[in-house]
C-alpha positions in Angstrom: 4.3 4.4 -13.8 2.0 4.9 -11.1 2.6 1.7 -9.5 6.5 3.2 -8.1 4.9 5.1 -5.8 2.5 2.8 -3.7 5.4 0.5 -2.5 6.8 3.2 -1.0 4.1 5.0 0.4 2.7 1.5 1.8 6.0 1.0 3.2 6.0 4.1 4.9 2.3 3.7 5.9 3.2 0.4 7.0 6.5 1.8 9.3 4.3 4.3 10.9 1.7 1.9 12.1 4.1 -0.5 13.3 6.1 2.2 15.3 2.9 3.4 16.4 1.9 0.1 17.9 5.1 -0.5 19.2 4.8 2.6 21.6 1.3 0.5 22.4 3.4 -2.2 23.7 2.3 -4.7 20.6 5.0 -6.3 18.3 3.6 -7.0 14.6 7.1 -8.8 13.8 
């Protein structure tokens, strides 16, 4: 199944931006 790995990687994708915004001062959650 192909479709294992895109949850993770979107979830990881998704991690990074929100720590990079953080450090921008901007909450997503």
């Amino acid at each position: 199944h192909e479709g294992t790995h895109k949850p993770l990687v979107s979830s990881i994708l998704f991690n990074h931006v929100q720590d990079k915004l953080e450090k921008l001062g901007i909450k997503i959650v």
